[in-house]
N, C-alpha and C positions, 0 to 999 in steps of 0.2 A: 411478411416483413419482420414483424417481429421473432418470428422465430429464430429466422435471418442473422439479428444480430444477436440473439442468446446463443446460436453456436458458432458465432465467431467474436463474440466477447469469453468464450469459454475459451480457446485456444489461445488469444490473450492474455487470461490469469493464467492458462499453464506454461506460456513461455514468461510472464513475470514473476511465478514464482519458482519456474526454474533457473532465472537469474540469481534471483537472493537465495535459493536453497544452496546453488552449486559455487557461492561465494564469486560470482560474475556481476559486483555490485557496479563496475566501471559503466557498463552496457545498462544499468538500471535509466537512467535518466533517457536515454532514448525513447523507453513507453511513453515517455509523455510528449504535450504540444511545447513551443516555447516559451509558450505565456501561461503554462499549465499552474494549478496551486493543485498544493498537497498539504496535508494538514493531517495531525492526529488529536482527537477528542475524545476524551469521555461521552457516555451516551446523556448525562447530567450537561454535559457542555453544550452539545447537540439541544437536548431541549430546551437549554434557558437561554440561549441563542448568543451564550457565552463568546466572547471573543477569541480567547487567549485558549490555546491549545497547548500539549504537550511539543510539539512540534508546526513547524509552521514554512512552507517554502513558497515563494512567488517567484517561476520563472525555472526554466528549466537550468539555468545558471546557476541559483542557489541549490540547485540537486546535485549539480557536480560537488560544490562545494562543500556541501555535506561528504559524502562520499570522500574525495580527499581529506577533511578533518579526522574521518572513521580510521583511516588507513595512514596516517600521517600524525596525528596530534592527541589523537582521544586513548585513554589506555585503559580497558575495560579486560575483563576475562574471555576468551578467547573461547567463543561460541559460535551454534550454526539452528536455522532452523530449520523445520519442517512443516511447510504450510496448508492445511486440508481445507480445502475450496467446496462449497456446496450452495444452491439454489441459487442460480442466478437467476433475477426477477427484474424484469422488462417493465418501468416504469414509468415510460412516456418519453416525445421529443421536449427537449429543450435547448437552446442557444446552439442552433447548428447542429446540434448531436441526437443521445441519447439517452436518459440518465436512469444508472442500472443500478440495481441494490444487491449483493452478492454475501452472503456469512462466509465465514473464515475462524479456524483454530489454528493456533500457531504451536507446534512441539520445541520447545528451545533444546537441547543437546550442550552441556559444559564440556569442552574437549578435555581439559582435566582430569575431570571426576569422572565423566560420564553420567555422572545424570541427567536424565531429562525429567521434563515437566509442561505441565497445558503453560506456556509463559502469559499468551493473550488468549483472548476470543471477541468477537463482535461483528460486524461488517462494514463493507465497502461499500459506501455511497460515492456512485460516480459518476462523471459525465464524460464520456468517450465522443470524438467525432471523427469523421475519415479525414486520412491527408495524403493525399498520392496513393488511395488504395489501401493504407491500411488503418486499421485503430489504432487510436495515438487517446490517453488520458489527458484531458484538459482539466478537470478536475479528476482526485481521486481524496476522499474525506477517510480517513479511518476512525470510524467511532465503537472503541472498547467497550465490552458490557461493563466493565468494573473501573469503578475511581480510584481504585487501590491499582497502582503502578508500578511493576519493580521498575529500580533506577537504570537497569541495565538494557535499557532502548534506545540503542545505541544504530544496529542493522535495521535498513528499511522494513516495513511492515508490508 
């Protein structure tokens, strides 16, 4: 079983992060349940069981609306990234699901300039459960190894 869902939480992260790689962030809010939270933390936030996140959504509703803020209101440098997925680790049932721990490096790309650069790193604490046959995130935690943040987090992680 559990193998089970480590490769099919694996074709999961590669159709979510071919959504936000290919700028298909409309379809982002889909991967999740409707009551999903998503949230970004430092790994400091994560351990002192800090509240307050870089980001913070309850509901697949506030996903949209991020989403149109990004593309609508926010005016940021005009960027893309490239996200490198590895180990994904099967760490037990909980609340209906199953809650998987996944690292992640994200390449940012400035269309400008063209540079790129490691922008994040850390991993995906999540809780995935089936709905109608597929995985859907109910939760998805992102906690960065680094408390130093650039300000420019702006496209999903």
């Amino acid at each position: 079983m559990r193998e089970q869902i480590e490769a099919r939480m694996s074709r999961l992260h590669a159709d979510y992060v071919d959504c936000i790689d290919n700028d298909l962030l409309e379809a982002w809010p889909d991967f999740f349940t409707p009551d999903a939270l998503y949230r970004i933390l430092t790994r400091d936030a994560l351990a002192n069981d800090w509240p307050a996140g870089l980001m913070h959504c309850e509901g697949r509703g506030m996903l949209h609306d991020r989403i149109l803020s990004l593309r609508r209101a926010n005016i940021y440098e005009p960027h893309g990234y490239r996200h490198l997925i590895s180990s994904i680790r099967y760490k037990g049932e909980v609340d209906g699901g199953w809650r998987l721990h996944t690292n992640f490096a994200i390449v940012r790309t400035t269309w400008t300039t063209g540079v790129q650069d490691v922008f994040i790193s850390g991993f995906y604490d999540d809780v995935v459960v089936e709905v109608a046959g597929e995985l859907r995130f109910k939760e998805r935690t992102v906690v960065l190894d680094s408390h130093r943040i650039d300000t420019l987090l702006v496209i999903p992680v």
